[in-house]
C-alpha positions as CSV (number, residue, x, y, z in Angstrom):
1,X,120.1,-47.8,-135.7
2,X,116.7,-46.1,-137.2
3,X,117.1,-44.2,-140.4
4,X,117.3,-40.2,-140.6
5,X,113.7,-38.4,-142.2
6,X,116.9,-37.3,-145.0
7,X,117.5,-41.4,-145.6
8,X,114.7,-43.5,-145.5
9,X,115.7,-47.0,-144.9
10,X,116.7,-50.0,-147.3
11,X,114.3,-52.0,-148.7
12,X,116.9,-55.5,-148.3
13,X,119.7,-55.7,-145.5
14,X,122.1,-58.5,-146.7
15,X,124.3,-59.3,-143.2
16,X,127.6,-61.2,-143.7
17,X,129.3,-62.5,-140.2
18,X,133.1,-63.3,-141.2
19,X,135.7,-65.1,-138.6
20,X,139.3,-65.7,-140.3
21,X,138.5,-65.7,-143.9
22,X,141.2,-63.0,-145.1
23,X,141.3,-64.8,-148.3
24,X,137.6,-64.3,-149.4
25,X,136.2,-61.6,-147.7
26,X,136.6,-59.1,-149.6
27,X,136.2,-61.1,-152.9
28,X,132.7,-62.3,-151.5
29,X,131.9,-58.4,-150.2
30,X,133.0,-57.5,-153.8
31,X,130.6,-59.7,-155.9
32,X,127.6,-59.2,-153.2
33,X,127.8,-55.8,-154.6
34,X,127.6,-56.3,-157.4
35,X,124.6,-59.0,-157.2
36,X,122.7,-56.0,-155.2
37,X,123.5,-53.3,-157.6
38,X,121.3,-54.8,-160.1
39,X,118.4,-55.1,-157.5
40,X,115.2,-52.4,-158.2
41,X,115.7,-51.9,-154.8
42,X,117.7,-49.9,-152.1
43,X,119.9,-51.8,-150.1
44,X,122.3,-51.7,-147.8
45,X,125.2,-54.5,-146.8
46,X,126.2,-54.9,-143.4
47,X,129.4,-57.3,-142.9
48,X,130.3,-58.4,-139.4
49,X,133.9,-59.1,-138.3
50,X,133.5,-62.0,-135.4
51,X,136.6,-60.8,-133.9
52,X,139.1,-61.9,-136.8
53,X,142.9,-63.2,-135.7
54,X,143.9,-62.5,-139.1
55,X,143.6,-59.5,-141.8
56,X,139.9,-60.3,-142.2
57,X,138.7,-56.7,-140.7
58,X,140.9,-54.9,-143.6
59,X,139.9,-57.2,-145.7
60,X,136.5,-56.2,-145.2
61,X,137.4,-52.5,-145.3
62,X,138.7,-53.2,-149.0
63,X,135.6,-55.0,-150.1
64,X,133.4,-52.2,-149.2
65,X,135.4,-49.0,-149.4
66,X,133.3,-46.3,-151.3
67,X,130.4,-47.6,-151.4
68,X,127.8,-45.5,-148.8
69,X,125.0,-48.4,-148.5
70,X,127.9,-50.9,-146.7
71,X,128.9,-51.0,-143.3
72,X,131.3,-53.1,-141.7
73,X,131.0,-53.9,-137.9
74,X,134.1,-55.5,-136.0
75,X,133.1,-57.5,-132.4
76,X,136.1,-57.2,-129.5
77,X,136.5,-60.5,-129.5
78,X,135.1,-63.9,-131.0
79,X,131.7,-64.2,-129.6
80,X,130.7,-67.2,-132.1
81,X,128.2,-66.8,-135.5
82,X,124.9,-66.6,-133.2
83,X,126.2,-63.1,-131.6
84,X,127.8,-61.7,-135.1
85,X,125.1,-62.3,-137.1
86,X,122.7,-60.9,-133.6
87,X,124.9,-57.7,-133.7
88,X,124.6,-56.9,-137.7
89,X,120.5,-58.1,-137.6
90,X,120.5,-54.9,-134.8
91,X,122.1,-52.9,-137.2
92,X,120.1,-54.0,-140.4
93,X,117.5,-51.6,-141.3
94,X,115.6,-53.4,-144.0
95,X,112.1,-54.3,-144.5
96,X,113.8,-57.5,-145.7
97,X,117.0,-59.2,-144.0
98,X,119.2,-61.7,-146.0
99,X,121.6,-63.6,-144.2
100,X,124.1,-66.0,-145.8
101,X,127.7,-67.2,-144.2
102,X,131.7,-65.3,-145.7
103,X,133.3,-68.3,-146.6
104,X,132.3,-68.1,-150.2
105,X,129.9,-71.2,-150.4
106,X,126.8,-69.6,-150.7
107,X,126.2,-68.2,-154.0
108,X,124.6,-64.2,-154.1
109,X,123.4,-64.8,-157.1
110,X,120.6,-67.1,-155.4
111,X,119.5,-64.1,-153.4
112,X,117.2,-62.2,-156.2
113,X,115.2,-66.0,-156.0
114,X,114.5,-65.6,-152.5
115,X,113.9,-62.1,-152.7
116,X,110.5,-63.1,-155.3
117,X,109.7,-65.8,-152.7
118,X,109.1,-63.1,-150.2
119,X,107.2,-60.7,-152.7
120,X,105.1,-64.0,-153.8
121,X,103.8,-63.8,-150.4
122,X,106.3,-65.9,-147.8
123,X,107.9,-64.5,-145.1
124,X,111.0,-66.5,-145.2
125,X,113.0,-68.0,-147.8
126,X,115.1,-70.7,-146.8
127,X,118.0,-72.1,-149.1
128,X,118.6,-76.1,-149.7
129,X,121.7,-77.1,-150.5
130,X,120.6,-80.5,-152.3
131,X,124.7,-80.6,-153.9
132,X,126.8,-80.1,-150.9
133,X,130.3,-79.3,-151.9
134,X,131.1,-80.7,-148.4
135,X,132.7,-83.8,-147.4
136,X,129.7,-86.7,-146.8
137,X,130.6,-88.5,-143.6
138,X,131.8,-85.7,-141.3
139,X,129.4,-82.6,-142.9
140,X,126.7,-83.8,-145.2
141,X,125.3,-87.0,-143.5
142,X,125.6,-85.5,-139.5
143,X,123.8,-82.8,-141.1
144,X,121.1,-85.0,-142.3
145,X,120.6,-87.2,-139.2
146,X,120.2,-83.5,-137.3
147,X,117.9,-82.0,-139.9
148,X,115.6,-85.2,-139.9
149,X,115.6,-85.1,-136.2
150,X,114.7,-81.3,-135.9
151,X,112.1,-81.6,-138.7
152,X,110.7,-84.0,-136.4
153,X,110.4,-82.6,-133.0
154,X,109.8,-79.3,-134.0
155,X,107.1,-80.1,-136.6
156,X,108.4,-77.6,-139.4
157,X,109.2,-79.9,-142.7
158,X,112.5,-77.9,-143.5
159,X,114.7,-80.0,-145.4
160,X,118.2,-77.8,-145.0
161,X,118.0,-75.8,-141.7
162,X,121.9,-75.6,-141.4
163,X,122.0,-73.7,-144.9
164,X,122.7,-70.1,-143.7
165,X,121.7,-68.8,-146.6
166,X,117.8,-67.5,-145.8
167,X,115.8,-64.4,-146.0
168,X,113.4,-63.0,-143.5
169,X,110.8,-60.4,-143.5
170,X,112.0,-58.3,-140.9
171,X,109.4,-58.5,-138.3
172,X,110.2,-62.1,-137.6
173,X,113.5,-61.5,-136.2
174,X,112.3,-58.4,-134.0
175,X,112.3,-59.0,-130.9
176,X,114.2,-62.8,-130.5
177,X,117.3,-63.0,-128.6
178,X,119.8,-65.0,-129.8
179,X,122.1,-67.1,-127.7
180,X,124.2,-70.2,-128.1
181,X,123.5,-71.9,-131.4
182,X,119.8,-70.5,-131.6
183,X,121.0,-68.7,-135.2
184,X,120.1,-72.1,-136.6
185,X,116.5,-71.9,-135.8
186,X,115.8,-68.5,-136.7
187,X,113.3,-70.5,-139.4
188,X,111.7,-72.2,-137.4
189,X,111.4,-69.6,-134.5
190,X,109.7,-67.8,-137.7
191,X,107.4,-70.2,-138.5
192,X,106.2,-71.0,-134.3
193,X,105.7,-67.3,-135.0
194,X,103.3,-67.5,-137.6
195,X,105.8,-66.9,-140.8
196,X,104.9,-68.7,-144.4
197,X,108.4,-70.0,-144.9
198,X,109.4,-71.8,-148.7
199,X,112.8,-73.6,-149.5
200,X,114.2,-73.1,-153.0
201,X,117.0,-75.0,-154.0
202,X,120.4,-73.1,-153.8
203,X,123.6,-73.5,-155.2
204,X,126.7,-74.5,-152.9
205,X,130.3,-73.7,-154.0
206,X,133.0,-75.9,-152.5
207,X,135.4,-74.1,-149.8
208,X,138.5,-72.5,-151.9
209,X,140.6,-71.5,-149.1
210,X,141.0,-71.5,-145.0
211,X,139.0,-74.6,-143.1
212,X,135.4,-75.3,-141.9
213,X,134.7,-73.7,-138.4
214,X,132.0,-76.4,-137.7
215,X,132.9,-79.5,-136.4
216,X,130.9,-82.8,-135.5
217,X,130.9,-81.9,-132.2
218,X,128.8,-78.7,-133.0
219,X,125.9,-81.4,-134.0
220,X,124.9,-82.1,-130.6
221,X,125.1,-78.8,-129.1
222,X,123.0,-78.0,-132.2
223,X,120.2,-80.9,-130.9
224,X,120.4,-79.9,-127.0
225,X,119.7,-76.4,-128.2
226,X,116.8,-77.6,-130.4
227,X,115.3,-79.6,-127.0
228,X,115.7,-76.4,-124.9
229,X,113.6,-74.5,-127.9
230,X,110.8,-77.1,-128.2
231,X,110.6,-77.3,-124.3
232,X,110.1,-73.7,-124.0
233,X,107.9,-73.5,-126.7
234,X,105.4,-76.3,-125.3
235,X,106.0,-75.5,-121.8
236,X,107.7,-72.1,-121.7
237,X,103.9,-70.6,-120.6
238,X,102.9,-74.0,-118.4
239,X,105.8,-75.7,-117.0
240,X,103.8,-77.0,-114.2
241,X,102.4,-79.0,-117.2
242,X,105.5,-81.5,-117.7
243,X,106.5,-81.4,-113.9
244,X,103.1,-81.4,-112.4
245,X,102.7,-84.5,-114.8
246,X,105.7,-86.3,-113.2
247,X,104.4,-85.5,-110.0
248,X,101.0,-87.1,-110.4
249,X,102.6,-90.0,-112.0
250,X,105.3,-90.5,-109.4
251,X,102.5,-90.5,-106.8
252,X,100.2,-92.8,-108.4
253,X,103.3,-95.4,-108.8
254,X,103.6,-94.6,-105.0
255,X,100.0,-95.8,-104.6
256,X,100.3,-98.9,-105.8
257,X,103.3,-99.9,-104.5
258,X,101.4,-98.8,-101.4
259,X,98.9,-101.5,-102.3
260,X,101.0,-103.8,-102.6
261,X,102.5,-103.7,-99.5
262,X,99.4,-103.8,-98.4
263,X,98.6,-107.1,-100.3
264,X,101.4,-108.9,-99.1
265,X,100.9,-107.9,-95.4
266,X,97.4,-109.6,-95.6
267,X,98.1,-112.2,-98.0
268,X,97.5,-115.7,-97.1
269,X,100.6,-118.1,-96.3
270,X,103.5,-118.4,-97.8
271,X,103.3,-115.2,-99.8
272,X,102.7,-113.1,-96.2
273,X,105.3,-110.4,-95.9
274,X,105.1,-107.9,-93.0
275,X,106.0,-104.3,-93.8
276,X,110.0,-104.6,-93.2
277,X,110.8,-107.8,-94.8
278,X,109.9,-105.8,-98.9
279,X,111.4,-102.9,-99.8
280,X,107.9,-101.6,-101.0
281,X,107.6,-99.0,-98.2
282,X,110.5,-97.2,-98.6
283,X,109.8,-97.2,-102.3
284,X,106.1,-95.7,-101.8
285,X,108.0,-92.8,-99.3
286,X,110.8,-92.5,-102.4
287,X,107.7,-91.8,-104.8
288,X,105.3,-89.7,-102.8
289,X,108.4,-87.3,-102.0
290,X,109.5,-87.3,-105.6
291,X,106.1,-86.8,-106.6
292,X,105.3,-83.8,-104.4
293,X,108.6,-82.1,-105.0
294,X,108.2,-82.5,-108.8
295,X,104.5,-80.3,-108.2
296,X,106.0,-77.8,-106.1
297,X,108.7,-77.5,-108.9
298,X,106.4,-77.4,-111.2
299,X,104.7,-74.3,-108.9
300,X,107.4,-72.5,-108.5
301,X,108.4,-72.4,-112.3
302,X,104.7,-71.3,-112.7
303,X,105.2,-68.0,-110.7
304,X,108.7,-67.4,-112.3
305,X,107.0,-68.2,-115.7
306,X,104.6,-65.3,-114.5
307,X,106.7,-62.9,-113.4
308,X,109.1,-63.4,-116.3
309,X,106.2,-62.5,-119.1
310,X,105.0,-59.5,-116.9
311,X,108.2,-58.1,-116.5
312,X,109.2,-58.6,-120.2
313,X,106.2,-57.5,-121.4
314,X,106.1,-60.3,-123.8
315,X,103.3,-60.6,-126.0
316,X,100.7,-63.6,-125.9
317,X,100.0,-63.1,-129.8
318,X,100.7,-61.5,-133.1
319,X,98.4,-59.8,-135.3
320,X,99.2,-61.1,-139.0
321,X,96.5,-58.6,-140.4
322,X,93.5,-56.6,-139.6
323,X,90.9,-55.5,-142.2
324,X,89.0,-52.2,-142.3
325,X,87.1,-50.6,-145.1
326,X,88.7,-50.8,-148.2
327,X,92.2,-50.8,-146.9
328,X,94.7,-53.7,-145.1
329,X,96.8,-52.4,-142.8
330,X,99.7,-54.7,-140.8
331,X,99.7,-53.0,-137.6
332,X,102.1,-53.9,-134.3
333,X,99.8,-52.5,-131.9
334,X,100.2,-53.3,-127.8
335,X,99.5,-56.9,-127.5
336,X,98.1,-58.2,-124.3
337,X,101.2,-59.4,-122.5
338,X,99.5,-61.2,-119.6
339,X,100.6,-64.5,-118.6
340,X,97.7,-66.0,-117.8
């Protein structure tokens, strides 16, 4: 929603996603306000209810009632974090989005501290929750495995990239779509994108009421979405790359099995073996077919690839700054969006 020429728009958007947590949300709505009253400057706090079972939606109601910079958005149904936290960063208007979870863990009194990371000069300000007030063996050390693991395939050092508490300038988060558990690597989207990103150390309050919504089985759906992001990131403009690859490889395998066959055909006694008596013919057929399939995969992702990025308009590249006279200006202007 743009801002009216009357109102000009927040300098911070803080967004809250809630799902059953009628015990805190309003307590937790309560004392962001009052953390964000004593900011120098405007903001506004936009709380999502992920479609609630409970009394969380009047909860919310109460914890913002009379104050005109708060908004509270309610979903039909439960649509998961990813899509509540999607719907209130659409709503946002800030030059500077904060996002942090309802259930009371994450302390708003950390948010100033990421705000002066963001004026220092980063573009995102992720929290580390180096206490965890969780329980070790089903939260705290599946949560390290995953974050050693991400850190490593995605190439961005982040120590903590399940802590939700984080704070973006806004024009990393323009423009992504978010889907399954992709939330979680908003960060590192950011930083793919170009972003300066920091971790400060945050405090984490243990849960005081209702139960965790994450489970270990969210763990590996977190790592399968992680391999979909760094495949689409390496490949997502060449997938004939990795397929076309294969393809070569298969056929070269199919080669020398070929020459094998070969070998053994005209090998002198007792290692002679016509053509029918090794299964290395049917295994050079099984390769060259694989191999040529796996290229015309690869070709046919290449035009969808194509056609995708044309009709999306996507951009290749993002100006971070251009230079002219005496003045800096950070411009968006229309980026080349060819594929090629």
């Amino acid at each position: 929603m743009s801002a009216s020429p009357e109102e000009p728009p927040p300098r911070v958007s803080v967004v809250v996603p809630f799902f059953d947590e009628e015990d805190v949300a309003e307590s937790v709505l309560k004392e962001l306000r009052m953390v964000l009253g004593d900011l120098e400057a405007p903001y506004e706090l936009v709380a999502v209810d992920d479609g609630s079972r409970d009394a969380t939606y009047e909860r919310i109601l109460a914890g913002i009632a009379g104050d005109p910079q708060c908004v509270a958005l309610r979903l039909r149904r439960n649509s998961g974090q990813t899509a509540a936290l999607a719907a209130g960063i659409d709503r946002a208007r800030g030059e500077v989005v904060v996002l942090l979870d309802g259930d009371g863990q994450n302390d708003p009194e950390d948010i100033p501290r990421l705000l002066e990371a963001l004026e220092a000069g980063f573009d995102v300000a992720s929290g580390w929750r180096r206490q965890r007030r969780d329980a070790y063996w089903t939260r705290v050390f599946p949560s390290k495995v995953a974050n050693a693991l991400i850190a490593r395939l995605s190439g961005v050092p982040i120590r903590d990239l399940g802590c939700s508490l984080k704070a973006y300038r806004r024009e990393f988060l323009e423009g992504i779509r978010l889907y399954g558990e992709m939330h979680r690597f908003l960060a590192i989207h950011a930083v793919w994108e170009g972003a300066r990103l920091t971790e400060l150390e945050v405090h984490h309050r243990p849960r005081t009421s209702g139960r965790s919504k994450y489970g270990l089985e969210r763990t590996f759906k977190v790592v399968l979405d992680l391999i979909v992001m760094v495949f689409l990131r390496r490949y997502g403009t060449k997938p004939i790359y990795p397929f076309g690859g294969f393809g070569l490889l298969s056929m070269a395998c199919g080669f020398l099995a070929a020459l094998a066959a070969i070998a053994f055909k005209f090998a002198p006694p007792p290692y002679t073996k016509s053509f029918v008596e090794t299964p290395l013919p049917l295994l050079v057929v099984l390769l060259v077919l694989v191999g040529v399939l796996s290229i015309m995969l690869g070709l046919l992702a290449e035009m969808l690839t194509r056609t995708w990025h044309e009709s999306q308009a996507k951009p290749v590249y993002r100006l971070a700054e251009v230079r002219g006279g005496d003045e800096v200006e950070r411009p968006s202007p229309e980026p080349r969006t060819s594929a090629s």
